[in-house]
C-alpha positions in Angstrom: 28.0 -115.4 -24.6 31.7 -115.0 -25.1 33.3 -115.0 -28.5 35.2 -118.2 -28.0 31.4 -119.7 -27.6 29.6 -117.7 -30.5 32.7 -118.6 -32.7 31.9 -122.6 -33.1 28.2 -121.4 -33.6 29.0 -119.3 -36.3 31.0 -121.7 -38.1 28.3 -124.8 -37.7 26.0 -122.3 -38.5 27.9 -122.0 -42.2 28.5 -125.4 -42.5 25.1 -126.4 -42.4 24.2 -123.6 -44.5 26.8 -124.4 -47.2 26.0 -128.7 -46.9 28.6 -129.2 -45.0 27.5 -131.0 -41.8 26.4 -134.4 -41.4 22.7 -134.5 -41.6 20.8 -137.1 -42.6 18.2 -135.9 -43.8 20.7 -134.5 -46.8 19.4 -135.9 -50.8 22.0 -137.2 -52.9 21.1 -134.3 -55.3 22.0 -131.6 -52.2 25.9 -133.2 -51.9 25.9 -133.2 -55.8 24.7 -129.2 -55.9 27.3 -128.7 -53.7 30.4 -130.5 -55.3 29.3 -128.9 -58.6 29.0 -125.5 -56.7 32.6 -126.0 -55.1 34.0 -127.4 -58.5 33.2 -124.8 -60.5 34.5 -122.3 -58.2 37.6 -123.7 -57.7 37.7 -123.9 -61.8 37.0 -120.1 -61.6 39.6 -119.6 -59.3 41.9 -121.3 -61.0 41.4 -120.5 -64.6 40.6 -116.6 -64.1 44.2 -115.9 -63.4 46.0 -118.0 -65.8 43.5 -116.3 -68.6 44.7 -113.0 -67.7 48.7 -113.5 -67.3 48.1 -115.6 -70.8 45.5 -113.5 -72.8 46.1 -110.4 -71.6 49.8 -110.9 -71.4 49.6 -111.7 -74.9 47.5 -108.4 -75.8 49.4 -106.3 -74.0 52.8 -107.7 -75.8 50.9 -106.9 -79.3 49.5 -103.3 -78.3 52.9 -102.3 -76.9 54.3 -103.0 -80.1 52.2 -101.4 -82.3 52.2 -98.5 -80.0 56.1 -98.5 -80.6 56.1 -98.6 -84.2 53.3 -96.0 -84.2 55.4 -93.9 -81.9 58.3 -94.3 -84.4 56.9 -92.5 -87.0 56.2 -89.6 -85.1 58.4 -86.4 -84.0 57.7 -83.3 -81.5 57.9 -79.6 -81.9 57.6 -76.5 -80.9 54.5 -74.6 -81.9 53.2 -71.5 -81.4 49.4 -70.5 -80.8 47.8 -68.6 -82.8 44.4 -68.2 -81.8 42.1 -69.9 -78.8 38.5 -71.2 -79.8 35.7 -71.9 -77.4 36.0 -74.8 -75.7 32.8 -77.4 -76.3 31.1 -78.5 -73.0 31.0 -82.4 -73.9 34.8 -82.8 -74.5 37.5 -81.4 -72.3 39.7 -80.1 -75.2 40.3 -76.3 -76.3 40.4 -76.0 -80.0 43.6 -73.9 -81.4 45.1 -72.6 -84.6 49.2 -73.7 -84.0 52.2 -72.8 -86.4 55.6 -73.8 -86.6 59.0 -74.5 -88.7 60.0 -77.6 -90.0 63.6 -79.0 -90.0 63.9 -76.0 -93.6 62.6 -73.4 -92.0 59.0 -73.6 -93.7 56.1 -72.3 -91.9 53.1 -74.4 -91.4 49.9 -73.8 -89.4 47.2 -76.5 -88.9 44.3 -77.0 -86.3 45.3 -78.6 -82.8 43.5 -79.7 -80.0 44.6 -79.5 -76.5 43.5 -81.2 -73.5 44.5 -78.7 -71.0 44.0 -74.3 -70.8 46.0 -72.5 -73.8 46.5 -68.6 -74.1 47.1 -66.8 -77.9 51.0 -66.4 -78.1 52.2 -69.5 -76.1 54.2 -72.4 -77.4 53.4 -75.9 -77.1 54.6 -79.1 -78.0 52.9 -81.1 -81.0 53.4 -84.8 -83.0 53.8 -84.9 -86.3 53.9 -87.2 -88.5 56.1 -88.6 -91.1 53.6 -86.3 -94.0 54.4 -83.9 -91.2 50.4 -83.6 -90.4 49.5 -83.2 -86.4 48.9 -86.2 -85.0 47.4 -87.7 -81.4 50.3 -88.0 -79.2 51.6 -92.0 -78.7 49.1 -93.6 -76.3 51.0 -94.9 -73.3 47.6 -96.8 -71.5 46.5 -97.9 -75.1 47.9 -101.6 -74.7 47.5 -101.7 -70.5 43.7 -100.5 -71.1 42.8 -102.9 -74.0 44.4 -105.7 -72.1 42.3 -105.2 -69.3 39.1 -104.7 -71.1 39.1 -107.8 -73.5 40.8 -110.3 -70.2 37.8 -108.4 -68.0 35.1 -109.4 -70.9 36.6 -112.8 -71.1 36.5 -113.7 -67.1 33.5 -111.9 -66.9 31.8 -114.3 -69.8 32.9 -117.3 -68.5 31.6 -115.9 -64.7 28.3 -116.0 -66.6 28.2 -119.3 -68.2 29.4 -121.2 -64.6 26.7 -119.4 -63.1 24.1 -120.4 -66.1 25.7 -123.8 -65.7 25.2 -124.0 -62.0 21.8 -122.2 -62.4 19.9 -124.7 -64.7 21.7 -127.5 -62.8 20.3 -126.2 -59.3 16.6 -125.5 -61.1 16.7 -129.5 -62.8 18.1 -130.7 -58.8 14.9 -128.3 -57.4 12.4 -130.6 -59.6 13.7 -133.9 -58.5 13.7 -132.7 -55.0 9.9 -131.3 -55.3 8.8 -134.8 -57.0 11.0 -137.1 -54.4 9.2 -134.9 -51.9 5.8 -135.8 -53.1 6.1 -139.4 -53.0 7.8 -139.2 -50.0 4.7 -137.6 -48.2 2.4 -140.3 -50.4 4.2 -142.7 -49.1 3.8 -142.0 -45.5 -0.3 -140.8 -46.0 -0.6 -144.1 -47.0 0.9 -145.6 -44.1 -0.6 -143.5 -41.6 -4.0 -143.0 -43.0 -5.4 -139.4 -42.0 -3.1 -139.5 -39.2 -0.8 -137.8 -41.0 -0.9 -134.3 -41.9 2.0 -132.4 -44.6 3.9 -129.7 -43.0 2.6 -127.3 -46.0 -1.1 -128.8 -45.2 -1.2 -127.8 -41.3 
């Protein structure tokens, strides 16, 4: 069998597997599983992508800015280490004992945390803030990250409700189908007499 051959196959293959060909023998309740199916896909598709330009446009816009403002009130400078501690084995930080100068010439040391290999003697660059305490550097992932995880929770929650949606919709379709099958086969025992005999029965 060529491919030009196997490929119409293959695509009434999927057609009849998706409701899509013209069999008779199709309920009214199959076509309607099957234009709720396609409708609330196409709603996914459609409303996925505006909710995260929208929402998660409109996080990331808020984040950004308080990570600017947050950023404003910080300044950098040069420290020098003092001492190396042992570095724990569930974080990848090296605990360190830093000191420096402010803009007077005071000398001020304070605990720092580093997220990379320091050496007693070297100098590194720290955030302070405006009490001139050491502070986390300014996050520049914080809004891109918490933009993706909130629009990701939201498309993911309504993901789940269409499928719960389509689920209980399919499992109320499945009854009807079961009960018109029944009376269906009634019907024709009763015209054939003990002539006929149930697929399920054979």
């Amino acid at each position: 069998m060529t491919a030009a051959t196997r490929s119409p196959s293959v695509v009434r293959r999927t057609c009849r597997r998706v409701g899509l060909d013209r069999n008779p023998m199709r309920r009214r309740e199959d076509r309607l599983q099957l234009a709720v199916a396609a409708t609330l896909t196409l709603l996914f598709l459609i409303i996925a992508p505006l909710l995260s330009i929208s929402v998660g446009g409109r996080i990331y816009q808020t984040e950004d800015r308080i990570a600017q403002a947050q950023a404003a009130q910080l300044h950098q400078v040069d420290a020098t280490v003092l001492e190396v501690g042992k570095a724990p084995l569930y974080a990848p930080i090296t605990p360190a004992r830093v000191q420096w100068r402010d803009a007077q010439g005071a000398t001020h040391t304070s605990d720092y945390q580093a997220t990379g290999v320091l050496k007693a003697g070297a100098t590194v660059r720290i955030w302070l803030d405006g009490a001139g305490r050491v502070s986390e550097p300014p996050s520049s992932t914080r809004a891109f990250s918490k933009a993706l995880v909130i629009t990701t929770g939201l498309v993911f929650a309504i993901m789940v409700c269409f499928g719960c949606g389509y689920a209980l919709l399919r499992r109320g379709l499945d009854r009807r189908r079961a009960r018109l099958w029944e009376a269906e086969w009634a019907t024709v025992e009763r015209m054939w007499g003990n002539h006929g005999t149930r697929p399920d029965q054979a």
